[in-house]
C-alpha positions in Angstrom: -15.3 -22.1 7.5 -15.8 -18.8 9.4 -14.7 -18.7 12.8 -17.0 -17.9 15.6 -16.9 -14.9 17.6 -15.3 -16.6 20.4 -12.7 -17.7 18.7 -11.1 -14.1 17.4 -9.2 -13.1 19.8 -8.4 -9.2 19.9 -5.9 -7.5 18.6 -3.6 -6.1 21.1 -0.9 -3.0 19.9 2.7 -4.0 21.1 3.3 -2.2 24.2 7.1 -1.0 24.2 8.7 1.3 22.2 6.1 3.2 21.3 8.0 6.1 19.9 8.9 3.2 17.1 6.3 0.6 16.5 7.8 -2.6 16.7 5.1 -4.1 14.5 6.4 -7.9 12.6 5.6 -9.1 9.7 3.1 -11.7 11.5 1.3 -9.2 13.8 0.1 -7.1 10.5 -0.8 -10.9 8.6 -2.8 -11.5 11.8 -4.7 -7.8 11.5 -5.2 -9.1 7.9 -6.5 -12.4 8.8 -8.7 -10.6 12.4 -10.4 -8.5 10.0 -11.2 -10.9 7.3 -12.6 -13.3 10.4 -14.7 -10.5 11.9 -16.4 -9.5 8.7 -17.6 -13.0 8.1 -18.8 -13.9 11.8 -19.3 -10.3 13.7 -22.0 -7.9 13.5 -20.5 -4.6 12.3 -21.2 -3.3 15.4 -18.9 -6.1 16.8 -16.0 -5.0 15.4 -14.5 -3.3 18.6 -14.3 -6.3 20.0 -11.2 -7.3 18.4 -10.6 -3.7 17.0 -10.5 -1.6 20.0 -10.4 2.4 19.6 -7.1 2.3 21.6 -5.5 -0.1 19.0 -6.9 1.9 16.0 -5.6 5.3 17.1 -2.6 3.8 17.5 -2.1 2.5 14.0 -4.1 5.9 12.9 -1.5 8.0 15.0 1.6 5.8 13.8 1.3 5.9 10.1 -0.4 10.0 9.7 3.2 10.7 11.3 4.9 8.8 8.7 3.1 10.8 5.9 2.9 13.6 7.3 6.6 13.8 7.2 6.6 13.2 3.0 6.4 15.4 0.6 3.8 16.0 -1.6 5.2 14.2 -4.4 7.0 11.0 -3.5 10.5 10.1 -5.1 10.5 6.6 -5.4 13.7 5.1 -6.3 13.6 1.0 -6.7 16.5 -1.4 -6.0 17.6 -3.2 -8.7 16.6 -6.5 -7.9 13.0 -5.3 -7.1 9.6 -4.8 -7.9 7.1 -2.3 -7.5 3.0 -3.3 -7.5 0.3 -0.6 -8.8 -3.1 -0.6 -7.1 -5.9 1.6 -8.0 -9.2 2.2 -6.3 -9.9 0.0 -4.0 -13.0 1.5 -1.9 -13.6 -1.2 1.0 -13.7 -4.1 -0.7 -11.4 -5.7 2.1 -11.6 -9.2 0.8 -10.4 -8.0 -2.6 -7.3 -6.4 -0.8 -6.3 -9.3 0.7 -6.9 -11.6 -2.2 -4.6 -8.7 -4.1 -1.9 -9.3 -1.7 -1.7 -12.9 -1.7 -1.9 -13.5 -5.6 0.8 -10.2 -6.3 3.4 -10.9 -2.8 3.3 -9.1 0.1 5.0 -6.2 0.5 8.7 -7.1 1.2 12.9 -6.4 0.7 11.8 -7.0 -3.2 8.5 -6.0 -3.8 7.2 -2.3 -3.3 3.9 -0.9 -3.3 2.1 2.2 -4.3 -1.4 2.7 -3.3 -3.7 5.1 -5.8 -6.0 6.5 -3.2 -10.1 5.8 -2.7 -9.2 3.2 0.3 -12.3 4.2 1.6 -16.9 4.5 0.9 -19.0 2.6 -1.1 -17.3 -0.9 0.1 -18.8 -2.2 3.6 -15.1 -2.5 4.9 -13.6 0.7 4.5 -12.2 1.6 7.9 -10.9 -2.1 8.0 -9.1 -1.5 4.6 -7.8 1.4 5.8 -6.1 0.1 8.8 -4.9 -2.5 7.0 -2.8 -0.8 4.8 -2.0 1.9 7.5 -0.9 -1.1 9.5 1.6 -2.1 6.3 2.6 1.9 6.0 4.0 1.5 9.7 6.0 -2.0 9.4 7.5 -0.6 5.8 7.5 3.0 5.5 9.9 2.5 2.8 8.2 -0.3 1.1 4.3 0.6 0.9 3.6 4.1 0.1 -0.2 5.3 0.0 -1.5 8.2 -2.3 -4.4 10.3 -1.5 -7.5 10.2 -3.7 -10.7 12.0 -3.5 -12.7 10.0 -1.4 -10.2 11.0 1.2 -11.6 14.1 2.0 -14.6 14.6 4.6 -16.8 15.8 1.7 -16.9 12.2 -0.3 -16.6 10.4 3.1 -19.9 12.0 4.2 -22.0 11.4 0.8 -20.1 7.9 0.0 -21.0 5.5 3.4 -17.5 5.6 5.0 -18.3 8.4 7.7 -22.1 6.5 9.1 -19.7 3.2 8.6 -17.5 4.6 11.6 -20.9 5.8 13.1 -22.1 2.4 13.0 -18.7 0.2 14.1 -17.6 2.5 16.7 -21.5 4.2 18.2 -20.4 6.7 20.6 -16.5 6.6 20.4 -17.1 7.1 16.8 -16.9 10.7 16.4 -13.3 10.6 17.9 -12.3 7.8 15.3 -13.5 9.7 12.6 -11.7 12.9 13.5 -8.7 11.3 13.9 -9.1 9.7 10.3 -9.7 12.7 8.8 -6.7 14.1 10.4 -4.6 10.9 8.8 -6.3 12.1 5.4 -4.5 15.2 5.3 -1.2 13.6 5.7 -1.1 11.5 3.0 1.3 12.7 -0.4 -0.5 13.6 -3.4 2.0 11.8 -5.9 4.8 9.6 -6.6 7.8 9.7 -9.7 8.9 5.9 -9.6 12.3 5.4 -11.0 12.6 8.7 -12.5 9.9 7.7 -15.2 6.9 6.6 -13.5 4.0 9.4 -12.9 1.3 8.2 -10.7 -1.1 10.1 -9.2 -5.2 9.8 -8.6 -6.5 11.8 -10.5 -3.8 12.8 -12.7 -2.4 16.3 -14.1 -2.9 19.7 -12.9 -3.0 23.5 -13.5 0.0 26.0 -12.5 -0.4 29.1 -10.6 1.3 31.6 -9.5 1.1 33.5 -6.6 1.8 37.6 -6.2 2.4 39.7 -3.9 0.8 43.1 -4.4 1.0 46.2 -2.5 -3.0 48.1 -1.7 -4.6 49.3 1.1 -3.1 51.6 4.1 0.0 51.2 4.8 1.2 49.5 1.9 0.2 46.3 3.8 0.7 43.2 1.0 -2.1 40.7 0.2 -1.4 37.5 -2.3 -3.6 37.3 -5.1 -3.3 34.0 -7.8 -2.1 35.7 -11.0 -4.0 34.4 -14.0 -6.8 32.8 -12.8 -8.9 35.7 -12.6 -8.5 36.1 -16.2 -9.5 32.2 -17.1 -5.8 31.5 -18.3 -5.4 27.7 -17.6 -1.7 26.4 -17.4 -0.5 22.9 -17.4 1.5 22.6 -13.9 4.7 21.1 -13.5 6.5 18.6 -10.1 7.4 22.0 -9.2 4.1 23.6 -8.9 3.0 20.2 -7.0 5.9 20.3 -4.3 5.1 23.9 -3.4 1.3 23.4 -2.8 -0.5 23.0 0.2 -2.1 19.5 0.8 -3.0 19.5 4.4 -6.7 20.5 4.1 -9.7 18.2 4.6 -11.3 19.0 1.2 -9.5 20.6 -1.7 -11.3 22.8 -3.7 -11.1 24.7 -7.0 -9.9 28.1 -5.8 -7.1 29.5 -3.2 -4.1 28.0 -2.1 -5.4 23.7 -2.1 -6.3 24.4 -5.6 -3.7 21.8 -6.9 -4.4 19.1 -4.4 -8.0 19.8 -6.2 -7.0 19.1 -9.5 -4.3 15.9 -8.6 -7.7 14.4 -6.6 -10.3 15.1 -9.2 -8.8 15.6 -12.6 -10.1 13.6 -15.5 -8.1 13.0 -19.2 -10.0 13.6 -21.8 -9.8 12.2 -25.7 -9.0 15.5 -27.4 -6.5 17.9 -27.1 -7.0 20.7 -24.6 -6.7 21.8 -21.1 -10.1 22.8 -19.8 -12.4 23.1 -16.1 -14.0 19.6 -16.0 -17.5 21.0 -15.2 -19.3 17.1 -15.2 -17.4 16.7 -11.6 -17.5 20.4 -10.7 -13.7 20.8 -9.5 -10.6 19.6 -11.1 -9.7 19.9 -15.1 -9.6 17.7 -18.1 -6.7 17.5 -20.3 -6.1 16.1 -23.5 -3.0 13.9 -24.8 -1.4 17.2 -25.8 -1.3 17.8 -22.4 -0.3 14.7 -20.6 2.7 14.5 -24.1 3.8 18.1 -22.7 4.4 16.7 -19.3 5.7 13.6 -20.2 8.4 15.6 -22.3 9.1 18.4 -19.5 9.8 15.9 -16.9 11.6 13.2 -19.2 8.5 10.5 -18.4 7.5 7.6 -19.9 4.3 6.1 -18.3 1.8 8.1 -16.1 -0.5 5.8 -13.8 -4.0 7.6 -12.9 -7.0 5.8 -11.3 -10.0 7.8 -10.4 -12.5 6.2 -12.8 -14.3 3.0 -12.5 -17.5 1.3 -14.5 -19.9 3.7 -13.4 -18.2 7.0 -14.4 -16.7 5.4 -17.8 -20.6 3.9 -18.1 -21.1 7.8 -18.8 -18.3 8.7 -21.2 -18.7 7.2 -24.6 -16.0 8.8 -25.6 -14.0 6.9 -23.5 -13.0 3.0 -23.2 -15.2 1.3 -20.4 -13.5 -0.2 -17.3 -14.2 -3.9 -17.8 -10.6 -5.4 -17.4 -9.9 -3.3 -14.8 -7.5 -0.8 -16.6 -7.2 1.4 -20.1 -5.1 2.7 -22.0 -6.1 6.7 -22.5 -3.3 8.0 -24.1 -0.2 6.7 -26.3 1.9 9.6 -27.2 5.1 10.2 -28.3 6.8 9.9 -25.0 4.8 6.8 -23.5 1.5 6.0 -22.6 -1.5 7.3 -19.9 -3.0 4.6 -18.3 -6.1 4.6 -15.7 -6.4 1.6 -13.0 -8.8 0.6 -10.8 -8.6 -2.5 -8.1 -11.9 -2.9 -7.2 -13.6 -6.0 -9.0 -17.3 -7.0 -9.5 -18.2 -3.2 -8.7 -20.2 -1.9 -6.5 -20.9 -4.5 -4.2 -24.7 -3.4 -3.1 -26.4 -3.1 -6.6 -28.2 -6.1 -7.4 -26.3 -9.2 -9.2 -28.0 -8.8 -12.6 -27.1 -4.7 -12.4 -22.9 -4.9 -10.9 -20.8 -4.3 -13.7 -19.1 -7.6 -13.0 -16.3 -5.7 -14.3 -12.2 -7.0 -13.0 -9.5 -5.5 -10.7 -6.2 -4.8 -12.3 -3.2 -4.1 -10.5 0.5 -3.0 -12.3 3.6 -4.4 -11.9 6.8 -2.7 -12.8 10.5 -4.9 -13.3 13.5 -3.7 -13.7 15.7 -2.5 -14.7 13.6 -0.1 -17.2 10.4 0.0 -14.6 8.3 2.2 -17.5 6.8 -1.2 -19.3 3.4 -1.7 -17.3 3.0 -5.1 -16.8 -0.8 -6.0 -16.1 -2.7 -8.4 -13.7 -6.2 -8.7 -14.0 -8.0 -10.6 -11.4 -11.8 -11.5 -9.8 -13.6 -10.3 -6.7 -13.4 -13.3 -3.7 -16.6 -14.7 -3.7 -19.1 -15.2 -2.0 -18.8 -11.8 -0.3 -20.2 -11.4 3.4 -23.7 -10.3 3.1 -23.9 -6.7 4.8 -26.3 -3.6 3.7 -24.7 -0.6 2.4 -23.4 2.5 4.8 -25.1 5.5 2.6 -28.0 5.1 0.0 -26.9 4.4 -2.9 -30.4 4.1 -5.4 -30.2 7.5 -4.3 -26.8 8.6 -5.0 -26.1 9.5 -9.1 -24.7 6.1 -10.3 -22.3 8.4 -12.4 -19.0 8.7 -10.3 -18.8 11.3 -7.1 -18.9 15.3 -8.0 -18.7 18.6 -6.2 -22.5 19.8 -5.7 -22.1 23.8 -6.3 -25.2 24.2 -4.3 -24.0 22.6 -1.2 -21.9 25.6 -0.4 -18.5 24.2 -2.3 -16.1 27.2 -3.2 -15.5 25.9 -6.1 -16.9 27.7 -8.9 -17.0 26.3 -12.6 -17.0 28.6 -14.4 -14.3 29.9 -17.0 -13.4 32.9 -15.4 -13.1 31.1 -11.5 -14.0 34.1 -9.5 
């Protein structure tokens, strides 16, 4: 039985020690538990009742500081005796999070997790999702590690519900929240290698560049130009490329500097061999199993873990296995396999009953003491699901998955030569 509004109490952020959080194991169950309550008996708009904007920057502020201080691309290095727990898209589905958490262990001495990105829009819940993990980021910095996807970005955050979700939660100390959020986006790593031969990453692979300095103009004053891509050459990148680009921007795009965050975000694999622009989603690439074989070899890999893809976009790509179970496998080569996952079952939550795809959530486990042999839970949405409306229009949204519009001013150009 739901418990009334009097009865959840609000959540108060430990007081001393602020420089490090003493957050316990019981105080983040009890966010867990607050925030399941509150969806079931509050008014959206209630939240801050047991939520308060003080609390939530300082989980915000706590756990952008932690990732702000890794690297692009995590190295992940597993005890012996433990495990380590693969979650794809999620996108707001709190109650699915939670259920996730029971059924698979919390995070722990033995049990690690790695979070794919999309935390956030089309689910009702996002921001509460969000803190949620953030709130597990901060007790085990060493034990939950949380990727970046694409709907981390202020772009998808502002088409996809999550932005008017703040808007409606938070009303006029909302804009603030949201700010701060996006600043938290920035921070988090792009990828993770898990015991040496685990790739995981949200949207997968990406293209290398290389960036010259030339001499022109008065003075001999130097400019930097990308070498390459002005002549269409597309490259498959290496862990190298990844740890020298620049993630901290709000919304990757196709061109300059954040063009590999881009790619990592958005990238798609694709059935045949090749390395090309993936012009459906307007930024990113789609590679083939030549490709993701090629980096497998290079970087002595056996298993690369991408999400990215649910129902909807695989509903559009028959050339391509479906999302039903929750997971596929895209590519067996001769180095291991490519594998896309996605947590987020009985999606999207708003469409009508007899049009959801009433497809499952999957999550990975990896054992030792090889970690490479993907070990797969499927599971159900919870059910029944508070009834709330959605946070952005979604008859009106493309029911194929997210893309760059060119027209809305994007940077990103598709085409071949990317001038």
């Amino acid at each position: 039985m739901a418990a009334s509004p009097s009865a959840l109490a609000p959540i108060y952020w430990p007081e001393q020690q602020l420089q490090q959080p003493p957050l316990t194991r019981d105080w983040v169950l009890a966010l867990g538990a607050t925030l399941d309550a509150a969806s079931r008996s509050l008014k959206p708009q209630e939240l801050p009742s047991v939520v308060s904007v003080p609390v939530a920057d300082a989980i915000i502020a706590a756990a952008s500081k932690l990732m702000h201080r890794e690297p692009n691309c995590l190295t992940i290095d597993p005890d012996p005796s433990c495990n380590v727990v693969l979650v794809g898209d999620v996108h707001g589905q709190l109650h699915d999070v939670l259920h996730l958490l029971e059924i698979s262990g919390y995070p722990g001495p033995n049990q690690i997790y790695v979070f794919n990105g999309d935390y956030v829009d089309r689910g009702a819940w996002g921001f509460e999702t969000y803190l949620l993990l953030l709130a597990w980021k901060i007790l085990l910095p060493h034990r939950v590690f949380l990727l970046r996807g694409n709907h981390e970005t202020k772009f998808c955050t502002s088409t996809y519900g999550f932005e008017n979700e703040i808007m409606v939660k938070y009303g006029d100390q909302a804009k603030h929240l949201y700010r701060k959020i996006l600043g938290c986006f920035e921070g988090h790593p792009l990828a993770a290698v898990i015991a040496g031969c685990v790739y995981m990453a949200h949207g997968g692979l990406f293209r290398h560049h290389e960036v010259a300095t030339t001499k022109r103009g008065k003075g001999g004053k130097a400019s930097k130009r990308l070498v390459g891509m002005q002549r269409g050459t597309l490259t498959l990148g290496t862990l190298e490329d990844l740890a020298k680009a620049r993630r901290g921007v709000l919304d990757p795009s196709g061109v300059g500097s954040n063009i590999i965050p881009g790619d990592v975000l958005w990238s798609d694999p694709a059935p045949t061999p090749g390395l090309t622009h993936n012009v459906a989603r307007g930024i990113g690439l789609l590679f083939g199993p030549d490709c993701t074989e090629e980096f497998m070899e290079k970087h002595k890999l056996k298993l690369i873990v991408r999400s990215h893809e649910g129902p909807d976009a695989r509903e559009k790509r028959d050339d391509m296995a479906d999302m039903e179970k929750g997971y596929t496998v895209d590519h067996i080569v001769k180095s291991g396999k490519l594998i896309t996952l996605f947590s987020a079952p009985d999606y999207p939550q708003f469409q009508a009953s007899s049009l959801r795809y009433n497809n499952k959530g999957a999550y990975i486990v990896l054992q030792p003491p090889d970690f490479s042999i993907p070990k797969f839970q499927v599971f159900g949405a919870v059910k029944p699901r508070p009834q709330v409306s959605p946070y952005y229009d979604y008859l009106s949204v493309a029911d194929s998955d997210e893309e760059i519009d060119l027209s809305s001013g994007s940077d990103y150009s598709g085409s071949s030569d990317l001038h």
